[in-house]
N, C-alpha and C positions, 0 to 999 in steps of 0.2 A: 504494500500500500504506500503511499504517495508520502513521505515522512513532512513535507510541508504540511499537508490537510493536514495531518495527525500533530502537529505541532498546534497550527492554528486554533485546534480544536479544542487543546489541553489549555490555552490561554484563555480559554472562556470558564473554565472550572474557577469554584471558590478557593482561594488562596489555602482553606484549610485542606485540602487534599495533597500539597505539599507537604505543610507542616502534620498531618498521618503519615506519610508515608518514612519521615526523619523522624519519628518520635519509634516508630513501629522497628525502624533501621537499630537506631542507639537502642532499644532495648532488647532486640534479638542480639545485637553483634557486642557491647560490652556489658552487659547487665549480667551475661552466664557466668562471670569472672571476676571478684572486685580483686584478684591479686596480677591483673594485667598491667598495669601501671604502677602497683606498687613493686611488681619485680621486674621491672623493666630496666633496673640497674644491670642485673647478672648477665652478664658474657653469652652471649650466643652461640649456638652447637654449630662446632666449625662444621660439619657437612651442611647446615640448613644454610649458611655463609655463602656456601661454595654458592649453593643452588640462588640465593639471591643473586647475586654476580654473574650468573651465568644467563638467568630471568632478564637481568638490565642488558645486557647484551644480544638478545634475542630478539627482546621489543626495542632496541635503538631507542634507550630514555636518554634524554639531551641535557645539556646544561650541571650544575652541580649536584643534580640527583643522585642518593645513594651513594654516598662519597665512602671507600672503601675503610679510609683510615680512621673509619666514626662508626660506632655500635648502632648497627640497625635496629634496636629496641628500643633505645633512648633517643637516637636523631634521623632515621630515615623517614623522610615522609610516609606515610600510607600503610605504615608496618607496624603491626602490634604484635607484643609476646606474653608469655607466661613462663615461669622458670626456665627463663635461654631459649624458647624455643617459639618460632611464628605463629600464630593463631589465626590472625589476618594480613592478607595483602590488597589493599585497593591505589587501583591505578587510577581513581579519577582525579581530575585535574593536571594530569604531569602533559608535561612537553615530550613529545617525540616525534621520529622521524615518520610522515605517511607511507603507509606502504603504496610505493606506485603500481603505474602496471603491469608492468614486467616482474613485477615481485610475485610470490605466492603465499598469498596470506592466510588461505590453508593451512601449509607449511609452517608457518609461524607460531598460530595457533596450536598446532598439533606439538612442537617444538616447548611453546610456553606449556602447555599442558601438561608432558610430560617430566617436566621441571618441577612444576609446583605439585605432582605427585612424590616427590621425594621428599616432600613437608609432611612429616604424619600427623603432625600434630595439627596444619591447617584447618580450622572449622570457615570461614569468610574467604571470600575473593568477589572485588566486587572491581570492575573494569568498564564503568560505564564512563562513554564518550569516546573509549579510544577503538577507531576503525581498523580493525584487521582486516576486514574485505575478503572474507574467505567463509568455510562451511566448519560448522565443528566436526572437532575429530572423532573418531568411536572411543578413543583412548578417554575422552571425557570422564567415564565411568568407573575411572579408577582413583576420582576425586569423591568417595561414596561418602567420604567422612565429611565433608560441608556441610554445614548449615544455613548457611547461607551463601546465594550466587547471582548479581546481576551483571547482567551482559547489555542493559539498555543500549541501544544507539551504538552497537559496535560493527555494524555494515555487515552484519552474520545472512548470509539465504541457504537453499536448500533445504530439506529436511532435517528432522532431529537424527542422531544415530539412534541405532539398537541398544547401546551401553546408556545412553539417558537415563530410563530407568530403575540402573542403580544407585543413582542421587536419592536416594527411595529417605533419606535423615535430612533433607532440606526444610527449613521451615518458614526461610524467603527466596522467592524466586520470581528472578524478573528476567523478562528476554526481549520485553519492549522496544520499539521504534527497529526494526532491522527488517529483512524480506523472508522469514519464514517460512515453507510452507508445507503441507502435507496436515496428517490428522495429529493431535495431540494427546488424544483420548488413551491408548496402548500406552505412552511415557509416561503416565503419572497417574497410573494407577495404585499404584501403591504409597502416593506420597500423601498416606495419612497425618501427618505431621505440620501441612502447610498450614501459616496464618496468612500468608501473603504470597500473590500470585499475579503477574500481570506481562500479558502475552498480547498488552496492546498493539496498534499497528506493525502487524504483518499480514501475511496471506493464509494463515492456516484454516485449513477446511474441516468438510465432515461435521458431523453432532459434537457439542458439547459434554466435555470430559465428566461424564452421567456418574460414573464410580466414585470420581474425590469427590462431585458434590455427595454422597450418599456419607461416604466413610471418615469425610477432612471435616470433622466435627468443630477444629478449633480456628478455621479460617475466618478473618477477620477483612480481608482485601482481595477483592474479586476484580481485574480489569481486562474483559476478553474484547473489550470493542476494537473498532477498523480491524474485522478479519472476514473471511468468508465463511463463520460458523450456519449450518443449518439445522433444522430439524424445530425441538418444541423447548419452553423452558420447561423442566421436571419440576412438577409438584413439591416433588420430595427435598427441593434447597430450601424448603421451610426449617427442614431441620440444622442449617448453620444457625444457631442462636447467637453466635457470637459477633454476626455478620454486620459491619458498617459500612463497608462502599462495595458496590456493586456495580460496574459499568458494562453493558454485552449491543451495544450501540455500534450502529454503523453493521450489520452481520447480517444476513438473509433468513432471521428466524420466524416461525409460522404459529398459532396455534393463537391459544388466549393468555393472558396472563394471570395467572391461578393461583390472586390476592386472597383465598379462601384459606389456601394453603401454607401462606407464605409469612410467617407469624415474628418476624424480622425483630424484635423489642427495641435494638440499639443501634439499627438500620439508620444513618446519617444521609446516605448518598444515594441513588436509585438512577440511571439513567441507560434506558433501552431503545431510545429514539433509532428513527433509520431505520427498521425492520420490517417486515409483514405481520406482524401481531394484528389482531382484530379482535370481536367482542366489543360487551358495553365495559367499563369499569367499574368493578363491584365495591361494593358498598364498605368491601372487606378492607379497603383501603385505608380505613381509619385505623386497622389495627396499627399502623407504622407510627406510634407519634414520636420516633425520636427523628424522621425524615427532616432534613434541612433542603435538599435539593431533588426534586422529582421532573425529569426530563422524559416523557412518550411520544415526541413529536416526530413526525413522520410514520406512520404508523396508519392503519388501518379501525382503528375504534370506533364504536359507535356509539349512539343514545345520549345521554345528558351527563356534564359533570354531574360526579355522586355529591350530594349535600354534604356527606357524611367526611369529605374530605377535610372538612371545618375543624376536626378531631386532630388533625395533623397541625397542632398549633404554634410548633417551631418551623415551619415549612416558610423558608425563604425566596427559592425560587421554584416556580411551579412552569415549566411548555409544556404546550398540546399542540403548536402549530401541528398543521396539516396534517388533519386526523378525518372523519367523516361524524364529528359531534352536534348535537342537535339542540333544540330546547332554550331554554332562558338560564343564564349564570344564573347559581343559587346563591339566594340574600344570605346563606350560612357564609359564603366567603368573606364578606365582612370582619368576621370574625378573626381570620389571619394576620394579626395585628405585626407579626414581623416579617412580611409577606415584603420583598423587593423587587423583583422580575416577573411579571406576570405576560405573559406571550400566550397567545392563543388564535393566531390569524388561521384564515385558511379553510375555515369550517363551515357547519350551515346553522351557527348559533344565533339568536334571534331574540326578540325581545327588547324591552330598556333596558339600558344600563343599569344597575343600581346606581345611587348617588355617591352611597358610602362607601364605593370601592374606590374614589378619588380622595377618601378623609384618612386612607390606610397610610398611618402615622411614617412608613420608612418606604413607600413606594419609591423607585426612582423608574420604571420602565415599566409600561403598558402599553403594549400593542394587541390591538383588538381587531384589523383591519382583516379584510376580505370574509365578513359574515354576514349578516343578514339584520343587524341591529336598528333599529329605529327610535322615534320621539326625539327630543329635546337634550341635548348637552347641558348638562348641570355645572355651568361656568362658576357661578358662585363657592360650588365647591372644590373646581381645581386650583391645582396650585403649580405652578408655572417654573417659579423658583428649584423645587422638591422637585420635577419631574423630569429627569434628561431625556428620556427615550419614549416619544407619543406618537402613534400611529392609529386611526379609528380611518383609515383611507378606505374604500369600495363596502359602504352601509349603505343606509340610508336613514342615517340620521338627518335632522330637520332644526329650523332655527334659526338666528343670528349667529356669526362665530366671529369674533374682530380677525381681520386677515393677517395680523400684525402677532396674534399669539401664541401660532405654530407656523412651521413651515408650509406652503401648499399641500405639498405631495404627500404629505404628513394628512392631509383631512379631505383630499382629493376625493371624488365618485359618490358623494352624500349626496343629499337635498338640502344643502344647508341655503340660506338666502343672502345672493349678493355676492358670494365667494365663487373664484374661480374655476374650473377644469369637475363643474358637479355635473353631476345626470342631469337629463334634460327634463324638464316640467314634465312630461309627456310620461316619463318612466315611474317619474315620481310620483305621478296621479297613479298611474296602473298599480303600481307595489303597493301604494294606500289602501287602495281599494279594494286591492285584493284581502287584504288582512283586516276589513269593514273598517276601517278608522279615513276619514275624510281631508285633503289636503290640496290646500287654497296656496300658488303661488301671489309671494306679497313683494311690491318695490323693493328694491335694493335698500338700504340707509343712504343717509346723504353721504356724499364723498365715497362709497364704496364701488369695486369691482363690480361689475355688471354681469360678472360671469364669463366662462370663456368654453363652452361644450361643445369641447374640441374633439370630443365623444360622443355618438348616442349609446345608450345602454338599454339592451332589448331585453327586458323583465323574461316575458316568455323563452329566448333563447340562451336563458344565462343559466351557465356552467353548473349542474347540480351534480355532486356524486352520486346520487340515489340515480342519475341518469345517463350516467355515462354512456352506458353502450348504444342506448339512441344515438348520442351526438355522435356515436364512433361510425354509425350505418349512415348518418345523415351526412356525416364529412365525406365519407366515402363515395359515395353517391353524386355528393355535390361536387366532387373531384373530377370527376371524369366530364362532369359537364363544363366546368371551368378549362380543363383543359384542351376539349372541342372549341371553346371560345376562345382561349390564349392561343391557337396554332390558326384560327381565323385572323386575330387581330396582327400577329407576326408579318402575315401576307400582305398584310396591309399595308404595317410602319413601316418592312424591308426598301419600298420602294423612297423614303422620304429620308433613309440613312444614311448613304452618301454623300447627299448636299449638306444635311444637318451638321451631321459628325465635324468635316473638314472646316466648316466656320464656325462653329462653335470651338473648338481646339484652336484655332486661330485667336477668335477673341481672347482664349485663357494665355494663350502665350503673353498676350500686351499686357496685359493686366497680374499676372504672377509677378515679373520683373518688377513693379513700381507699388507695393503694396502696405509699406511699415505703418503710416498712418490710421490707414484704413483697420488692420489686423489690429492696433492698440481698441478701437472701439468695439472690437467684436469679443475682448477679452472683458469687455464690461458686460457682458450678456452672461458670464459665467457659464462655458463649457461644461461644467462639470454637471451643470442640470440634464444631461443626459448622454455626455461621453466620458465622465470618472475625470481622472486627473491627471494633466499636464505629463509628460515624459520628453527626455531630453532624446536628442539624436544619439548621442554619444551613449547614453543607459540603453537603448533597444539596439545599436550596436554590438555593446559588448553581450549582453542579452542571447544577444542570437548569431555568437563570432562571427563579426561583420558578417551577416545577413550572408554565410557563407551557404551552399550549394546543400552542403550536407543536412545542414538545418532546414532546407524548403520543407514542408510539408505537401504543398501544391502549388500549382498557378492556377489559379481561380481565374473565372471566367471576368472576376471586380479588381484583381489584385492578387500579388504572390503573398503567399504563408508561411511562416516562418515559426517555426518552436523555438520559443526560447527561456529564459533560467534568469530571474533576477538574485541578487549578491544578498538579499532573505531567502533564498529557495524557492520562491514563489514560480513554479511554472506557467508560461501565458503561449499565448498566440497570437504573433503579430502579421497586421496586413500592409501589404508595401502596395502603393499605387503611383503611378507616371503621373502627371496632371496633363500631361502631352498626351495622353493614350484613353485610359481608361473611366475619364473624368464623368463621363454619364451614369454609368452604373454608379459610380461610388456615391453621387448626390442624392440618385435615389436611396441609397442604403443609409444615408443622411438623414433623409425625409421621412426615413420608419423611424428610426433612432430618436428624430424630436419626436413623432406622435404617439409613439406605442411604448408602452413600461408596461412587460411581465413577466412574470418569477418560470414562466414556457418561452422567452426569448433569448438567445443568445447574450452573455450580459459584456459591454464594454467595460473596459478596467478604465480605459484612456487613452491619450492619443500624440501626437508630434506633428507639429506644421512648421516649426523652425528652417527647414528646407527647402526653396525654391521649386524643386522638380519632383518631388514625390513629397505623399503627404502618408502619415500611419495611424491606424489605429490599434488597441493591443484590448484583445479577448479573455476571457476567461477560460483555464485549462479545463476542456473536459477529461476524463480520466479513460472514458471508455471509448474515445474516439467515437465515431458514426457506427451508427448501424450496421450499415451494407458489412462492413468489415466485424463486429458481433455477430452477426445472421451467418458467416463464412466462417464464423470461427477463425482469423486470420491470425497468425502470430503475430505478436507486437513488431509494430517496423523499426523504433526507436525506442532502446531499452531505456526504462525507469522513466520514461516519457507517457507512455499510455501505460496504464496499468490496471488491470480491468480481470476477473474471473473469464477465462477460456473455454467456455461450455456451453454445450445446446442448450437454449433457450427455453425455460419450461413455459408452462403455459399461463401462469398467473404473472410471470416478468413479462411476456409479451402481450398478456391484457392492461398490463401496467404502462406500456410503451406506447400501445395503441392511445388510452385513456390520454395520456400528455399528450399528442399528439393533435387528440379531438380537443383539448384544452387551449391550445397554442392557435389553433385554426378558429375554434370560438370566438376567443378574442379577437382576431384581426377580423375578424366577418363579421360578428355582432356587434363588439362593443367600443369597435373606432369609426368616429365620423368623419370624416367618411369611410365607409367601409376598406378595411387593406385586403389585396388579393397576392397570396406568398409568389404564388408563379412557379416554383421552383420544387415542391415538395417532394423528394425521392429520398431513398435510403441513404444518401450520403450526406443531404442537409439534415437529417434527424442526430442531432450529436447528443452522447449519452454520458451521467457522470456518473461515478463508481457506484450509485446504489441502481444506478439506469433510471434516472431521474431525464425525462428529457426538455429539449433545449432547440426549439428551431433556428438555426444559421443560413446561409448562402438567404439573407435578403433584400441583396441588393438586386436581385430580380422582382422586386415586390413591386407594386402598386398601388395607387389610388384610382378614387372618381374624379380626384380633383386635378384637373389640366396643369396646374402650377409646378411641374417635375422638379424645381432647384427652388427650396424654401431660403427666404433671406440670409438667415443663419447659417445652413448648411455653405450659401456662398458666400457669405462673409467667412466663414472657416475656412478656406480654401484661397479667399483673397480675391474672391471674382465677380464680378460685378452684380451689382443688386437684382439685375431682369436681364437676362437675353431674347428679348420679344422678339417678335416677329415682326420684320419689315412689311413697308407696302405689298414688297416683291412676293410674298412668302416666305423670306430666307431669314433664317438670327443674322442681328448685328452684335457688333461688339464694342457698343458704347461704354462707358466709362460713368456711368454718373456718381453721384455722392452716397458711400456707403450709408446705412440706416439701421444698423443691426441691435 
């Protein structure tokens, strides 16, 4: 798995999952022993000597480390003893040499391994950070005496060995952030003794290790998320009573989640998002009240939150995003008085708000947007100061809102009155009335926005879960008929693109060259309101080594592609465009990019116009690349670049594929005004991310109804003049007039 996502991912965790996991470290690794330090004077066993010395020369540790003529009890870093002899060795933090490519880090490993078996008395080895870049060895297993062993972040892949399973006396164990893969369930079978276990981001597949949850009675730290685990959560991990974090998020697991069972007393942490889980959430929920953090989003749920989660009264951060939940919030939530992240977009919840869920004393983040909520905003009781993070976007909430109090996009798609980018009266009569409550558009206020329903939003054709598979037969459908019409309308424009093309490229020549002034005004529009943020030439450069060969991923029919690697690990995708060549297509893809925002669109990070001759934009990395190459089963073309499960497609991930799809095509058909038409939809604009979440791209094929193909902004971002109308003659000019952006 992608060690960026999985980075990213772990910085959204509460601080206190750190501070567990060093509390849990210092009390397994020096609490066995209070005469570690205090015998750390006595002379070290010259054979254990030997073996350190020969350990530092194997791993190439740099700098003053381990200096021979100094007692490694009392002054090595990283080394603890007990009467003369090691107990612990940890290599985090040291300096050394990266093994490059030509090295074998295999080798090295197998080489330290069998080094640090000549320490009998070793119970710790903890080597997290430094990259060996190789597979473990079998010889592993003859480190049986550890108690503890993390290999975090050590660039470990392949399978575990067969000798694994004699670590059978571990009682922490962590192999997190590396490229794992294969089943884990057979290695740790008999590692009755864990408290802690965490096989985050990697690849390992197959069912969850059914036997340690059954028999590891005294675990306390469960993290199997970012992996390819499948199958069901078992009933029977009720019985970890000692259980405080539990993470199995990001995995392909099915079934319900069996809160009946699951009688957790000291459970802190709970986060299974990402999965195929479904069912209502039972009531049993409340058994958890030591929960501070409960993450289910993404996920498959149904019916109404449970009232009873009210009982959960340390419960800090509570998502549900994107589930298939129904019903009115329960007034019992009020009651979560240390409640601080509360996320729940994406569902089909309905109802008022409650008031008192804006009085919740330590709120700082409420997003509530893409549901179904209506009435009146209870302004009086928010609080603006207290609340960093407000999204109530795609309701149909009603009202006054001062436009001044949140961001637009933030309160976007309501019925609110006077305010920007809302539904259109029309929609917002229909949704009234359908739920018998009566609703009378009123004047703006004075001085207010007028509105700007740069959408219509078609009540009846909007997006329900409960209806997916219609919209799937009706896209489908409506597919081929659009595409009988796009191979008519082709026939048509072919004859008007030769003239067009050469003066239109004409004009952008004049007009590129002399452009600094004009482009300062366009930078007052702030880009970022729908192409992310600014990037330098030199950063997507070195990004994607000079835009070299190797890096293409295609030449698109808008622009070439290019994979590349920012200096955070952030993977992206950049598009290189000529403004001498390809300048049409790209404005249209411009022109989607201002109207359409949605969580089914291809998302921009940002962009580059610093350059004369070519202009860029930089995508967000899918993980699982396009379809067409999933559906083929293709091996990955760019290692650690795509990274993605390699397997026939079952039947519920290509109902899931299908569903985004009809989600993505909803939207630009229903609920943009004027309607968008993709043009383009095959197997290879369907791009998938690692859970096969999808994402439609190649839309610089799209269209409108509206004749205006180069929106102001889009040509102000490019430097090129305001309108290339059409002459008396029929033909574009390439006038110059006063930019206006």
């Amino acid at each position: 798995m992608a060690f960026g996502r999985c980075f990213r991912s772990f910085e959204r965790m509460d601080i206190s999952i750190s501070n567990t996991r060093l509390l849990l470290w210092l009390f397994l690794i020096l609490s066995r022993s209070e005469s570690v330090y205090a015998n750390s004077i006595v002379d070290i066993d010259a054979h254990e000597m030997q073996s350190l010395l020969t350990l530092k020369e194997i791993l190439q540790l740099q700098g003053d480390i381990w200096q021979e003529n100094r007692n490694p009890c009392s002054s090595w870093l990283g080394i603890a003893c007990e009467d003369g002899h090691v107990v612990s060795v940890s290599l985090f933090s040291m300096k050394y040499q990266a093994v490059g490519p030509s090295q074998n880090g295999s080798l090295m490993l197998e080489k330290a391994v069998q080094t640090l078996s000549t320490m009998s008395f070793l119970r710790s080895f903890n080597a997290t950070g430094f990259e060996f870049r190789g597979q473990l060895p079998d010889s592993l297993g003859k480190l049986g005496k550890l108690n503890a062993l993390d290999l975090t972040g050590t660039a470990l892949y392949g399978s575990l060995p067969a000798s694994f399973k004699l670590l059978s006396r571990l009682n922490f164990l962590s192999l997190a952030k590396n490229n794992l893969t294969g089943s884990i369930s057979p290695f740790v079978e008999g590692f009755y003794n864990l408290q802690y276990i965490d096989l985050s981001c990697n690849s390992f597949t197959s069912l969850l290790p059914f036997t340690l949850f059954f028999k590891a009675s005294q675990l306390m730290y469960v993290d199997l998320s970012h992996n390819g685990f499948e199958g069901v959560i078992p009933p029977f991990m009720g019985n970890l009573v000692n259980l405080r974090h539990l993470a199995l998020g990001h995995n392909f697991l099915q079934g319900s989640l069996p809160l009946n069972h699951l009688k957790w007393p000291h459970l802190e942490y709970l986060d299974i998002s990402n999965n195929n889980l479904q069912g209502p959430i039972a009531d049993s929920i409340s058994q958890l009240k030591s929960l501070s953090y409960l993450n289910l989003a993404h996920n498959y749920f149904t019916g109404s939150i449970p009232s009873a989660i009210s009982s959960c009264t340390k419960l800090q951060t509570l998502i549900l995003d994107r589930n298939l939940l129904t019903d009115k919030l329960p007034l019992s939530m009020i009651t979560l008085k240390n409640l601080v992240v509360l996320s729940l977009s994406s569902n089909n919840l309905s109802g008022r708000i409650p008031s008192k869920i804006f009085t919740l004393p330590r709120l700082t983040t409420l997003v509530l947007s893409h549901n179904l909520f209506f009435g009146m905003l209870p302004l009086n009781e928010l609080k603006p100061a207290l609340i960093q993070v407000f999204d109530i976007s795609y309701n149909f909430l009603e009202g006054d809102i001062p436009e001044s109090l949140f961001p637009v996009e933030k309160i976007m798609k309501n019925c609110f009155q006077g305010a920007p980018t809302q539904h259109s009266p029309k929609a917002c009569k229909q949704f009234y009335r359908r739920i018998g409550i009566s609703w009378q558009e009123t004047q703006p206020r004075s001085g207010s926005s007028t509105g700007n329903n740069t959408f219509t939003w078609l009540v009846q054709g909007h997006t329900r879960k409960n209806k997916r598979l219609l919209v799937i037969l009706g896209c489908a459908a409506g597919g081929a008929f659009v595409l009988v019409i796009a191979g008519f309308c082709a026939l048509c424009n072919e004859r008007h693109k030769g003239v067009l093309n050469h003066e239109l490229n004409e004009g952008i020549r004049e007009v590129v060259t002399d452009r600094g002034s004009s482009l300062d005004k366009c930078f007052q529009m702030s880009f970022s309101r729908f192409l992310g943020e600014p990037f330098s030439y030199d950063t997507l450069s070195q990004a994607t080594n000079g835009f070299s060969s190797s890096n293409m991923l295609a030449n698109g029919h808008s622009g070439e592609l290019y994979k590349g690697t920012l200096e955070a690990g952030t993977n992206i995708v950049v598009k290189r465009v000529y403004t001498a060549r390809k300048i049409e297509l790209y404005l249209k893809e411009m022109e989607i990019f201002q109207r359409a925002f949605h969580r089914r669109l291809v998302t921009v990070l940002g962009y580059c116009i610093s350059e004369p001759d070519e202009k860029f934009l930089v995508y967000e990395h899918m993980p699982c690349g396009d379809l067409a190459s999933v559906l083929q089963t293709k091996e990955v073309a760019y290692e650690g670049f795509y990274q993605c499960p390699r397997r026939p497609l079952d039947w519920i991930t290509r109902l899931k594929i299908g569903i985004g799809v009809a989600e993505g095509l909803t939207y630009l058909h229903h609920e943009c005004s004027p309607p968008i038409v993709h043009g383009n939809v095959k197997a290879t604009s369907i791009l998938l991310d690692e859970k096969f979440e999808v994402k439609l791209g190649s839309l610089s094929g799209a269209g409108t109804e509206n004749k205006d193909s180069h929106p102001k902004l889009a040509s102000c971002f490019l430097g090129l003049p305001e309108s290339l109308d059409h002459a008396d003659e029929g033909k574009y000019t390439a006038a110059v007039p006063q930019l206006s952006c």
